[in-house]
Every structure is written in structure tokens, then in C-alpha cells.
PyMOL Python script that loads the backbone (N, CA, C, O; Angstrom):
from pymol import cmd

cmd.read_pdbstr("""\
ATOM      1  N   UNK A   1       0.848  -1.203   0.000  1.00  0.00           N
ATOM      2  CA  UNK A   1       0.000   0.000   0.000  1.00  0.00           C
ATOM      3  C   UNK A   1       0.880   1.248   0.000  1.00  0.00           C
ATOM      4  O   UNK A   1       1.720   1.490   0.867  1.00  0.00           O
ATOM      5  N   UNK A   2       0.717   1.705  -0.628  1.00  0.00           N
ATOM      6  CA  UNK A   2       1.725   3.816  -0.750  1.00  0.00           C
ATOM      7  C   UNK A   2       1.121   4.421   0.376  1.00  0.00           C
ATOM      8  O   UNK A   2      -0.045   4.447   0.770  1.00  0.00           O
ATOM      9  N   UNK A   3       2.053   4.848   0.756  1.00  0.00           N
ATOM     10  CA  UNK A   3       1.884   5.757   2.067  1.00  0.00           C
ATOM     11  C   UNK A   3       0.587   6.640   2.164  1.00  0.00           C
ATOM     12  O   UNK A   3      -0.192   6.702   3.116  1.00  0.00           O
ATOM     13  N   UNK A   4       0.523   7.397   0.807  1.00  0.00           N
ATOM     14  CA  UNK A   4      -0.561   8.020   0.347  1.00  0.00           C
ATOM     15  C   UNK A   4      -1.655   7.635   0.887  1.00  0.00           C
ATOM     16  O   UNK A   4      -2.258   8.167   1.819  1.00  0.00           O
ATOM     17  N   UNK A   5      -2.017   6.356   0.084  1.00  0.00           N
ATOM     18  CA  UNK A   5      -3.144   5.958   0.759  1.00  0.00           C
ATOM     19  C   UNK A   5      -3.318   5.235   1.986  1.00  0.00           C
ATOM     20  O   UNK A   5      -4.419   5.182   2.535  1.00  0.00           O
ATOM     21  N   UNK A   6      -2.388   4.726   2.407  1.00  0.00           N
ATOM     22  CA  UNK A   6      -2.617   4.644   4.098  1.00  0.00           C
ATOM     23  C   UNK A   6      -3.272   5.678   4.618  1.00  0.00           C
ATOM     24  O   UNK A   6      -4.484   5.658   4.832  1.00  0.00           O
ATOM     25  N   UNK A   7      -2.364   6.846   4.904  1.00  0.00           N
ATOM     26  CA  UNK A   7      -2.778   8.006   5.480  1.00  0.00           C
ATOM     27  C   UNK A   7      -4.592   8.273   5.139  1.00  0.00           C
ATOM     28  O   UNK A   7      -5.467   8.077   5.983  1.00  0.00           O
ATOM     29  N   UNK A   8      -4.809   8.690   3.899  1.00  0.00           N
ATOM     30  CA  UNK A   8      -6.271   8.486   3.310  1.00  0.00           C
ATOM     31  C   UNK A   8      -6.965   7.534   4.056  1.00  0.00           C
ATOM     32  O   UNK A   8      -8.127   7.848   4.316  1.00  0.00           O
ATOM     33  N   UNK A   9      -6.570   6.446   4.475  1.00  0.00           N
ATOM     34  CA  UNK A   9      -7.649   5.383   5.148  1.00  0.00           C
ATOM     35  C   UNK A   9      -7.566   5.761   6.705  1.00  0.00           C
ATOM     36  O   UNK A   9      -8.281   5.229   7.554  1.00  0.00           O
ATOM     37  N   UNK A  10      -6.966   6.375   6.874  1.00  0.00           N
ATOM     38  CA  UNK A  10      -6.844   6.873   8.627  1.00  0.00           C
ATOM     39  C   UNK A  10      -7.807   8.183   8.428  1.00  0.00           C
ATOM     40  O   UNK A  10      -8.490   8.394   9.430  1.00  0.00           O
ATOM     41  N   UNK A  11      -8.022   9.149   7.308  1.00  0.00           N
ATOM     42  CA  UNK A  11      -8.411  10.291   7.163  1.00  0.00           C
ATOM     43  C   UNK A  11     -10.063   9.616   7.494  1.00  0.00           C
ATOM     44  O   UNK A  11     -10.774   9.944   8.444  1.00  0.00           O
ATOM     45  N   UNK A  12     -10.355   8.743   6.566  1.00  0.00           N
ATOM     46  CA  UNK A  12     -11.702   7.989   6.125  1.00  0.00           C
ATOM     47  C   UNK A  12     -12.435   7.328   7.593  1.00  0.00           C
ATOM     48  O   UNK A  12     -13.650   7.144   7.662  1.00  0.00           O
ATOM     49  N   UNK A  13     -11.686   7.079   8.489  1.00  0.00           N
ATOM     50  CA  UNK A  13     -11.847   6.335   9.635  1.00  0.00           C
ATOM     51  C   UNK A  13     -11.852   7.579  10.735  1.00  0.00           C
ATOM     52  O   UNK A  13     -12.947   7.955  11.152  1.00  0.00           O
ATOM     53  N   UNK A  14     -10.591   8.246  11.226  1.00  0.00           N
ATOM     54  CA  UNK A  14     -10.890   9.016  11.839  1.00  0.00           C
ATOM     55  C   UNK A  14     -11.173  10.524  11.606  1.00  0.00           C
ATOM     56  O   UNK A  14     -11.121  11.220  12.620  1.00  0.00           O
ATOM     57  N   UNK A  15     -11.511  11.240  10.245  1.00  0.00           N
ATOM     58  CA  UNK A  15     -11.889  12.120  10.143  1.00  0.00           C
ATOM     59  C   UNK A  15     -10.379  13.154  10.829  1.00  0.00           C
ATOM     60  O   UNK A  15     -10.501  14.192  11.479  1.00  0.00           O
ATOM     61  N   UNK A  16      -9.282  12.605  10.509  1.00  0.00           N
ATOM     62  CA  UNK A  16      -8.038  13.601  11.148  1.00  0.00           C
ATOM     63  C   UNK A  16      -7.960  14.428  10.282  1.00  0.00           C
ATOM     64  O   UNK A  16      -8.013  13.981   9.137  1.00  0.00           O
ATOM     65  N   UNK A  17      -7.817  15.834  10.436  1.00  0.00           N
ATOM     66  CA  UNK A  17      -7.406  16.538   8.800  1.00  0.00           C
ATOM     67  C   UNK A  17      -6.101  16.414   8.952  1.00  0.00           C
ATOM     68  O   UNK A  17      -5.517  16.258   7.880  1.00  0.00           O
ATOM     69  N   UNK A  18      -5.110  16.432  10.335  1.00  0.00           N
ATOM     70  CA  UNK A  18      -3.614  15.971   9.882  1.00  0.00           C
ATOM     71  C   UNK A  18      -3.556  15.013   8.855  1.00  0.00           C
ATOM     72  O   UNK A  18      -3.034  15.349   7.791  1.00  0.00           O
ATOM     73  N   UNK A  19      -4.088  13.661   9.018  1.00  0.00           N
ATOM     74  CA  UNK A  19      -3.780  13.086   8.364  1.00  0.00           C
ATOM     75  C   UNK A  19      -4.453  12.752   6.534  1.00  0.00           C
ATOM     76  O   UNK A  19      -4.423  11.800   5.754  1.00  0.00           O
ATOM     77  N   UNK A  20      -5.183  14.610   6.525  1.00  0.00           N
ATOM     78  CA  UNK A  20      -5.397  14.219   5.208  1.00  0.00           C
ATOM     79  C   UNK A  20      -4.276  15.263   4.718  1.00  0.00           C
ATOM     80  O   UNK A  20      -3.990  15.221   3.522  1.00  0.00           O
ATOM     81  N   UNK A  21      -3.576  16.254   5.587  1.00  0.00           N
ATOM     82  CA  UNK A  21      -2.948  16.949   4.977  1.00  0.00           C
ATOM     83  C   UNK A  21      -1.477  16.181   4.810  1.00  0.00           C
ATOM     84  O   UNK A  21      -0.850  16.344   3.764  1.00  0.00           O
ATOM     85  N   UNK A  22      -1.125  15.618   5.520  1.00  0.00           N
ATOM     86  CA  UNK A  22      -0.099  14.235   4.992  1.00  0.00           C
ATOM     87  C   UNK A  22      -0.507  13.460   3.773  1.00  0.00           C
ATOM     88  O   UNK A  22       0.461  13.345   3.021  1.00  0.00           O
ATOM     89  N   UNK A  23      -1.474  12.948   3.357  1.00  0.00           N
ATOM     90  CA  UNK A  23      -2.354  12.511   2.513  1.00  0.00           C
ATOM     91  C   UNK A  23      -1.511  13.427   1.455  1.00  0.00           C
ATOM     92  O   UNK A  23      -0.546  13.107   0.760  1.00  0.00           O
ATOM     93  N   UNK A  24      -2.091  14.480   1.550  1.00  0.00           N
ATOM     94  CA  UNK A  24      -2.237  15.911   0.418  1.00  0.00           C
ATOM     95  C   UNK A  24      -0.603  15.853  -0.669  1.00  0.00           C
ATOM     96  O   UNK A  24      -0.355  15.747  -1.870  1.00  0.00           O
ATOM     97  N   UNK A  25       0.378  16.029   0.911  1.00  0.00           N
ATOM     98  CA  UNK A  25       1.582  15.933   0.570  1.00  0.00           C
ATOM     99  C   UNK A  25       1.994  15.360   0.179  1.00  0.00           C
ATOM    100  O   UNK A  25       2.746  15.698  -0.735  1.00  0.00           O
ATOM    101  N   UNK A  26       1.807  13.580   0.653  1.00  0.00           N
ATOM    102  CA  UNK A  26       2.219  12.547  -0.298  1.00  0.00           C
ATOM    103  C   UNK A  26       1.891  11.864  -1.410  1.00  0.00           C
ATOM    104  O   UNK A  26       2.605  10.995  -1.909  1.00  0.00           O
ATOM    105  N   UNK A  27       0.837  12.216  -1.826  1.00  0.00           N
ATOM    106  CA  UNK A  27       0.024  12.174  -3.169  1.00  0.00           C
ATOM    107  C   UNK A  27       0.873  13.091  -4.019  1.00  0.00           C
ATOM    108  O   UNK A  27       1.293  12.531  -5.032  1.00  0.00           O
ATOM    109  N   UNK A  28       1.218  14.292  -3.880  1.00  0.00           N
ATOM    110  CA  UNK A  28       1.576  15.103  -4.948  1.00  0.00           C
ATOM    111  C   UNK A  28       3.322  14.901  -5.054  1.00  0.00           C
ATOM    112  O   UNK A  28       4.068  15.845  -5.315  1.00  0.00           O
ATOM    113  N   UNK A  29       3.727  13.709  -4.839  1.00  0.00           N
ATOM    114  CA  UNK A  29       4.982  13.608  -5.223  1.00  0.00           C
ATOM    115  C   UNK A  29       5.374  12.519  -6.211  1.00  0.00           C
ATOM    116  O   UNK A  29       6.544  12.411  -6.579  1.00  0.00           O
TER     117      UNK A  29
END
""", "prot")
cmd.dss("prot")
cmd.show_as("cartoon", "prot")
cmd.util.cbc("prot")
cmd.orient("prot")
């Protein structure tokens, strides 16, 4: 699984925006 979407499935579960803005960051690389 890419980090990317790990983070995304923690976003989806706990509603963290940290972890959609990690999400954000690691998607766009």
C-alpha cells in the first residue's frame, strides 16, 4: 500500500485533517 493511501484510510476512519494533509503531501509527489 503507498503511504498516500494509508494516510487516506486513517483520514476515512478518523476524520483527522492531519492526516489528510499528509495525505495531500504525499500524493503530490
Amino acid at each position: 500500500m503507498l503511504t498516500a493511501e494509508l494516510f487516506w484510510r486513517i483520514f476515512e476512519v478518523t476524520g483527522s485533517i492531519s492526516a489528510y494533509l499528509l495525505y495531500r503531501r504525499y500524493s503530490q509527489q
